[in-house]
C-alpha positions as CSV (number, residue, x, y, z in Angstrom):
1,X,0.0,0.0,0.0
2,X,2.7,2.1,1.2
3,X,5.2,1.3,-2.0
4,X,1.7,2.3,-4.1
5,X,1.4,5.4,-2.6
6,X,4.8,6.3,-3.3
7,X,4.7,5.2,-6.5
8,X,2.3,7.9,-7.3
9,X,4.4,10.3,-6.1
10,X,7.2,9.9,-8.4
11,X,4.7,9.7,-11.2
12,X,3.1,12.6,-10.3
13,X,6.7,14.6,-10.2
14,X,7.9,12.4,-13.3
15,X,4.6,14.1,-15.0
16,X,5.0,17.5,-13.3
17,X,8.7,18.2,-14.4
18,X,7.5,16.8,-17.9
19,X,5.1,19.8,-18.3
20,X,7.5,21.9,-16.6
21,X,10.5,21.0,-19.1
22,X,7.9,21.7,-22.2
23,X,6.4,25.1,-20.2
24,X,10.7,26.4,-20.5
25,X,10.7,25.4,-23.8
26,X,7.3,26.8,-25.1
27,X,8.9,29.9,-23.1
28,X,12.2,29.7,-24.7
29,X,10.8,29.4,-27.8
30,X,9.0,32.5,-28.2
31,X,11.5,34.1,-26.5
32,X,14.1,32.9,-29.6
33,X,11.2,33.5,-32.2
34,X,9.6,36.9,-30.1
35,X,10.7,39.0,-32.4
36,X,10.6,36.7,-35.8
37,X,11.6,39.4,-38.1
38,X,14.7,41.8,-37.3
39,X,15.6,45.0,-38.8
40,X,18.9,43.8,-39.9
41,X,16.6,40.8,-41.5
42,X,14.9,42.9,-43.5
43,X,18.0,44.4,-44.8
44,X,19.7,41.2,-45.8
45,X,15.9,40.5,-47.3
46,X,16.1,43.3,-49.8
47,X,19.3,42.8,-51.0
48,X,18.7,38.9,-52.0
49,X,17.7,37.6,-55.1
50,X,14.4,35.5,-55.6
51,X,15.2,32.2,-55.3
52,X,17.3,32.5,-52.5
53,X,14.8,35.0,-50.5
54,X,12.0,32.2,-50.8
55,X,14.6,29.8,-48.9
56,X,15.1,32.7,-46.3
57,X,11.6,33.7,-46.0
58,X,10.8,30.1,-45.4
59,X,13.7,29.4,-42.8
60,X,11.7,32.4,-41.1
61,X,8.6,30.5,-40.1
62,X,6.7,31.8,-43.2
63,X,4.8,29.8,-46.0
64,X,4.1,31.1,-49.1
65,X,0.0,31.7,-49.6
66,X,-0.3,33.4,-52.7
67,X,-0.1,36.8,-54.9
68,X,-1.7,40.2,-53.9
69,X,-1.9,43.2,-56.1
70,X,-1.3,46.4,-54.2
71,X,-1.7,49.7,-56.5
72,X,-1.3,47.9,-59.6
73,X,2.0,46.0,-58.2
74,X,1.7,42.4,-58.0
75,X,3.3,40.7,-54.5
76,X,4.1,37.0,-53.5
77,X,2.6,36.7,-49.7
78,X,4.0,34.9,-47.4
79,X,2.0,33.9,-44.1
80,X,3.4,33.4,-40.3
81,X,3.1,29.7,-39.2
82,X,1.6,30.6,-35.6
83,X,3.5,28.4,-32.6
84,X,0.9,25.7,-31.5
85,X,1.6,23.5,-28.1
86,X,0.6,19.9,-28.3
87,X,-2.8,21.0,-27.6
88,X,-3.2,22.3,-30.7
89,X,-3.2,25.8,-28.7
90,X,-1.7,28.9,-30.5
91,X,1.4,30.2,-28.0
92,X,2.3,33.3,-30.0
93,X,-1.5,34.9,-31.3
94,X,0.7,37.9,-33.4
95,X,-0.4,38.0,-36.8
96,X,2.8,38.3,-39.5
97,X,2.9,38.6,-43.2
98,X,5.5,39.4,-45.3
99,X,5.3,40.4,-48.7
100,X,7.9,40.6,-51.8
101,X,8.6,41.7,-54.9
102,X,9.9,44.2,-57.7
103,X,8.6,47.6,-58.7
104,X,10.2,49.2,-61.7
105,X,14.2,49.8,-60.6
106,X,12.7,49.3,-56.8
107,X,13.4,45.1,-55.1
108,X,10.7,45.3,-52.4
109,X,10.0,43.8,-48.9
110,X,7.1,44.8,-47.1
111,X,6.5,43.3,-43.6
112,X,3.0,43.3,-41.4
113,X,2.7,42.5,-38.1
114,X,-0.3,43.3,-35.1
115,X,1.9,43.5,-32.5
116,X,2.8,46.8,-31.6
117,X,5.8,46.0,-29.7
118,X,7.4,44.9,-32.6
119,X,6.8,47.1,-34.8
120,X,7.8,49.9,-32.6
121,X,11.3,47.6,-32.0
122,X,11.9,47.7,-36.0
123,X,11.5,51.7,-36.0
124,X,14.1,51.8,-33.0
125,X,17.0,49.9,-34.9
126,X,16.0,51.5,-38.2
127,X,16.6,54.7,-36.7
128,X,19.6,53.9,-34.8
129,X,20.9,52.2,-38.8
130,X,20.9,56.4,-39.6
131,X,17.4,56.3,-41.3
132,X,15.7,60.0,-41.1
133,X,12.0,61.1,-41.3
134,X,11.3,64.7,-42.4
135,X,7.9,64.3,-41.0
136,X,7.4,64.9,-36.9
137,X,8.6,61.8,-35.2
138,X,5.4,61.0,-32.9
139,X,3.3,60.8,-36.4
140,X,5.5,57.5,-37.2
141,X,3.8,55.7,-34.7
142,X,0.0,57.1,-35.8
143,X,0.6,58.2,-39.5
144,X,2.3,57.1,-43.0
145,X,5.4,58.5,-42.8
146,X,8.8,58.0,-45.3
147,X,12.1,57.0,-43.7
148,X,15.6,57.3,-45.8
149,X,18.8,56.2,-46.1
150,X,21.2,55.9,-48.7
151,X,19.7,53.8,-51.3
152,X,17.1,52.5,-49.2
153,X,13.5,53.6,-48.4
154,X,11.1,52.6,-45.6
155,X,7.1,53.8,-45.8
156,X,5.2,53.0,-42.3
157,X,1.7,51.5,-43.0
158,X,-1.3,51.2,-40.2
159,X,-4.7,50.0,-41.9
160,X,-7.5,47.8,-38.9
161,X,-9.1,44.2,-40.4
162,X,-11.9,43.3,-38.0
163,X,-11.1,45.7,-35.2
164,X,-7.3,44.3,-35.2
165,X,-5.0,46.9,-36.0
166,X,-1.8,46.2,-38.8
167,X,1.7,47.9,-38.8
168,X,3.5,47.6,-42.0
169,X,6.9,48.6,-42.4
170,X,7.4,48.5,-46.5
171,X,11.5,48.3,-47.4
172,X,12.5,49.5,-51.1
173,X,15.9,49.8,-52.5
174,X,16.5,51.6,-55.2
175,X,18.3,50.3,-58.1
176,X,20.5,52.9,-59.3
177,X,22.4,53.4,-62.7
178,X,25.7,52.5,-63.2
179,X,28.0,55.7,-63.9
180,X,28.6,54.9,-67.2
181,X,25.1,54.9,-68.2
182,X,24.2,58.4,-67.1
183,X,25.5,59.8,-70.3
184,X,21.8,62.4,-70.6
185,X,20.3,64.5,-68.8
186,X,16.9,62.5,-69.1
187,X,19.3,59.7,-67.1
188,X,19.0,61.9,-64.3
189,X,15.1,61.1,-63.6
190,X,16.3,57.9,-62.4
191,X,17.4,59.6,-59.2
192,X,13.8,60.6,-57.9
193,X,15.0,61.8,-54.1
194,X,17.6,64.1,-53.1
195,X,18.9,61.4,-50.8
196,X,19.7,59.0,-53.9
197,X,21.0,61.9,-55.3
198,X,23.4,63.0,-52.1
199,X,24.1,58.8,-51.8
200,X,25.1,58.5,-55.4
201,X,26.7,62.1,-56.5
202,X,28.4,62.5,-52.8
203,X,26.5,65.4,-50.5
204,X,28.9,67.9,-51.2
205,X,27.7,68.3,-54.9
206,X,23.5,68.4,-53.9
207,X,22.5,71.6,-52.3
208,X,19.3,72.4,-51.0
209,X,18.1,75.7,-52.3
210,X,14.5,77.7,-52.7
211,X,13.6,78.3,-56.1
212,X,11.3,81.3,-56.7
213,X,8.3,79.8,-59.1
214,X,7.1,83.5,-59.2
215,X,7.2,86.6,-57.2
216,X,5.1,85.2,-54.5
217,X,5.3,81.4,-54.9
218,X,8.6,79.6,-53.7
219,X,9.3,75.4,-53.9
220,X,11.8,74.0,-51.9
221,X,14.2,72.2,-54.2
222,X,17.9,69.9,-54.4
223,X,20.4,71.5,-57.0
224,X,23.0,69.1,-58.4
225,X,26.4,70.8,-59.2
226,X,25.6,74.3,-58.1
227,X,26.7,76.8,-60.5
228,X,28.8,74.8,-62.2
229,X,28.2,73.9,-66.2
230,X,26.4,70.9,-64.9
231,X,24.0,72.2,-62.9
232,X,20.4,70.6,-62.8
233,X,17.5,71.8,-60.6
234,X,15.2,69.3,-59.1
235,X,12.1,70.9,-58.4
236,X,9.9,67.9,-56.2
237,X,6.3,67.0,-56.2
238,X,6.8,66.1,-52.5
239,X,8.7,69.1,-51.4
240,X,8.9,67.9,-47.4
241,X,10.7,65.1,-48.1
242,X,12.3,66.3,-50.8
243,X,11.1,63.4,-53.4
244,X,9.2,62.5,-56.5
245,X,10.4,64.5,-59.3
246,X,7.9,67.2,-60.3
247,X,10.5,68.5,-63.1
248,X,14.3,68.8,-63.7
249,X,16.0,72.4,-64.9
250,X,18.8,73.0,-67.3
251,X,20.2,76.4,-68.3
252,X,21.0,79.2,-67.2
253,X,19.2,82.2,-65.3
254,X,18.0,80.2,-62.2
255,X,16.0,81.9,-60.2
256,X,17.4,80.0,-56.8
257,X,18.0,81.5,-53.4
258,X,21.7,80.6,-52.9
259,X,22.4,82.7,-56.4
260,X,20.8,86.0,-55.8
261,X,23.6,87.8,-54.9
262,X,26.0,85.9,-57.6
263,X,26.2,88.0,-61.0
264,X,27.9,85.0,-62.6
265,X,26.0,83.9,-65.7
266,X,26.3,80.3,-67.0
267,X,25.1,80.0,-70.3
268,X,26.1,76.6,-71.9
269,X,25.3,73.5,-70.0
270,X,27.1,70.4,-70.9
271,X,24.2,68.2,-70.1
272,X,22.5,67.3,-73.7
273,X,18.6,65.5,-73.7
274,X,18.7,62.0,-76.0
275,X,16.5,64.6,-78.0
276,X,19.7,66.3,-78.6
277,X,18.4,69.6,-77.1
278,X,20.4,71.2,-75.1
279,X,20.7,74.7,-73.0
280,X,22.3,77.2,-75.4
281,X,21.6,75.9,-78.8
282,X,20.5,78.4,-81.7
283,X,16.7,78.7,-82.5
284,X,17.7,77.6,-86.2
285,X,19.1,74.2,-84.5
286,X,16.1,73.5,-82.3
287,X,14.1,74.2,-85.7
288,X,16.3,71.7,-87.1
289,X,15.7,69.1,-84.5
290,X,12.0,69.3,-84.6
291,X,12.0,69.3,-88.6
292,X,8.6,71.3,-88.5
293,X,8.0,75.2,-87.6
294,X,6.7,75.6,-84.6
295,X,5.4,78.6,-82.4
296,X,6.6,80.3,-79.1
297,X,5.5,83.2,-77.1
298,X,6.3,86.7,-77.9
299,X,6.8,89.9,-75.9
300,X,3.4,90.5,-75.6
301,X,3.1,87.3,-73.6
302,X,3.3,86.5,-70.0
303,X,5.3,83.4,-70.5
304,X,7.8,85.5,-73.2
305,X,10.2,82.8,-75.2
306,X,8.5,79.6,-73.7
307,X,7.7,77.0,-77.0
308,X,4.1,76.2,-76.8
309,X,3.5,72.5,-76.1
310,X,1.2,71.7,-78.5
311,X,2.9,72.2,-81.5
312,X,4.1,69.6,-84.2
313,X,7.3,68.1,-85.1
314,X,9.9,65.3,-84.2
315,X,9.9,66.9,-80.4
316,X,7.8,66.7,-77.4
317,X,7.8,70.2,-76.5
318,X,5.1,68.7,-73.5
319,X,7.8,66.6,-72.0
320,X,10.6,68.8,-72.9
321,X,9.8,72.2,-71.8
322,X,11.6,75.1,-73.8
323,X,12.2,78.6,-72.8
324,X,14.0,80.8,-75.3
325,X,16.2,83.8,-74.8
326,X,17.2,86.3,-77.0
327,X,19.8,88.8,-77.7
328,X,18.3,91.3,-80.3
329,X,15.2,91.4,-79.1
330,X,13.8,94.5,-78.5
331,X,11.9,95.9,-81.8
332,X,8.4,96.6,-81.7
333,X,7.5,93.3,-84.1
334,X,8.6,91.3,-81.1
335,X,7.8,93.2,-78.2
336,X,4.1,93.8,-79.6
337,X,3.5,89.9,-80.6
338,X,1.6,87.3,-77.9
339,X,2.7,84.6,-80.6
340,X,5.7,83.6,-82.9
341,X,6.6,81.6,-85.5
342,X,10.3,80.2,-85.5
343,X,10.4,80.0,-89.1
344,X,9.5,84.2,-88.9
345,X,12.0,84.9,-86.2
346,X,14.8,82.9,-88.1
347,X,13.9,85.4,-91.4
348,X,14.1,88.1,-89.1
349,X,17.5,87.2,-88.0
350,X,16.6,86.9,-84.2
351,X,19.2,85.8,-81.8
352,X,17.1,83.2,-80.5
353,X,18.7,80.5,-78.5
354,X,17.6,77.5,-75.6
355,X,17.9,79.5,-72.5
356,X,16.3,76.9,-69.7
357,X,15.1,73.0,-70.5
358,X,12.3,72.1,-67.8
359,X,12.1,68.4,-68.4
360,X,9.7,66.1,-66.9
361,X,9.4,62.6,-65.7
């Protein structure tokens, strides 16, 4: 009776340090796997190629679960495999998805997660990685917001599926040109953010500036080889964070802050369009180019010397901006005219040349 009784015992401490010894290891578990993606993960995620980012992604806990098209971007998903016990009982109830794929120049990782925590965790070592927010920090944790860093870009996400909120950290690195393919000035579109441009060209060449749009209109903008005979403009749809190309200016007589007080005048820019305009060609060359006539304002016109856009010919004058200066300019016949015709103003011996090249995306 008494050996019985004993007997029980040691089972039942036999069975109790079983549970314990699988209790430590659930624990220990989700302590290894708390955190299941890391910042420096998503790093080394962005910079893999495909088939080895599957093998990753699936190393991570995550199973692939099918495509998603996200403003008109198609993604491969990839679902969390949620820690069960042998009850069949979820340990870890976070919700993860991670999502790939390639936008045009752009390798993308996006990662989702409802835990809070972690998402907060990811900001803090992005941060500390030298990624900056030109937006207020405390709306990173409440509003979409842009991060940046070299060749690297990270958009915050929030967005609630029955009454569970999401925080999405979307990665994208930039695929830049090599320097031996930025022969033209249209190659410079390619660098849509005046970090790429400060990463790629060295932050001693980009300058931040104010461009004066009109007398009482001013855009914040990023100049590339200030008053040098490379100098571009980059005047940005997003001017706060100092991104999305809205247009890119060749030429000379920049209206920009930092060369008010410079008298210098730069004429001839050595950047030439795959049109083959460039800043300080003839009016008889551009006529040449666009093997038509075409029209441009006169004296008479608010916009003086800008080409119309809707005229005919090899150009796009739409895409290709062109603002003409002259030199001999200043008879009644042009001062009195809203609009001219190149073919005219070559007859009449104008010094017409290509005085600024707004070009856009």
């Amino acid at each position: 009776m008494m050996n019985t009784f004993i007997l029980k015992i040691i089972k039942g401490k036999i069975e109790a340090k079983k549970i314990g010894v699988f209790s430590i290891f659930c624990m220990l578990v989700l302590v290894s796997r708390g955190q299941v993606v890391s910042w420096d993960n998503l790093l080394s995620m962005v910079n893999m190629a495909k088939p080895k980012l599957t093998v990753y992604i699936t190393k991570k806990g995550f199973a692939y679960s099918g495509k998603d098209e996200i403003k008109d971007t198609l993604l491969s998903r990839f679902n969390y495999i949620k820690l069960q016990n042998k009850k069949d009982k979820i340990i870890d109830s976070t919700i993860r998805v991670l999502f790939t794929g390639d936008i045009k120049e752009t390798a993308l990782i996006s990662y989702q997660t409802t835990s809070y925590a972690e998402f907060d965790e990811l900001l803090t070592a992005m941060k500390k990685d030298g990624f900056y927010c030109n937006t207020p920090a405390a709306a990173a944790q409440t509003e979409p917001v842009l991060f940046q860093h070299n060749d690297i870009t990270v958009r915050t996400f929030f967005s609630v599926t029955d009454s569970i909120k999401n925080y999405a950290l979307q990665v994208q690195k930039k695929i830049l040109p090599n320097p031996k393919d930025v022969n033209f000035g249209d190659d410079l579109l390619a660098f849509n953010s005046h970090e790429y441009l400060s990463y790629y060209f060295g932050k001693n060449n980009v300058k931040n500036d104010i461009y004066f749009l009109s007398e009482n209109e001013v855009a914040r903008c990023s100049v590339l080889f200030l008053n040098t005979n490379r100098q571009v403009v980059y005047i940005w749809k997003d001017d706060v964070n100092k991104c999305t190309i809205d247009h890119l200016l060749f030429g000379g007589q920049q209206k920009l802050e930092s060369l008010k007080q410079n008298d210098n005048f730069i004429a001839e820019n050595n950047w030439i369009l795959k049109s083959g305009i460039h800043a300080g060609m003839s009016l008889f060359e551009l006529r040449r180019l666009n093997e038509n006539d075409f029209k441009f304002y006169g004296g008479n016109a608010a916009n003086s010397g800008l080409v119309l856009q809707h005229n005919t010919g090899k150009l796009d004058f739409k895409k290709e901006n062109i603002i003409l200066g002259c030199m001999n300019c200043n008879d009644k016949n042009f001062s009195s005219a809203a609009i001219i015709n190149a073919d005219d103003a070559i007859a009449d011996e104008k010094i017409l040349f290509v005085l600024t090249i707004a070009l856009n995306p």
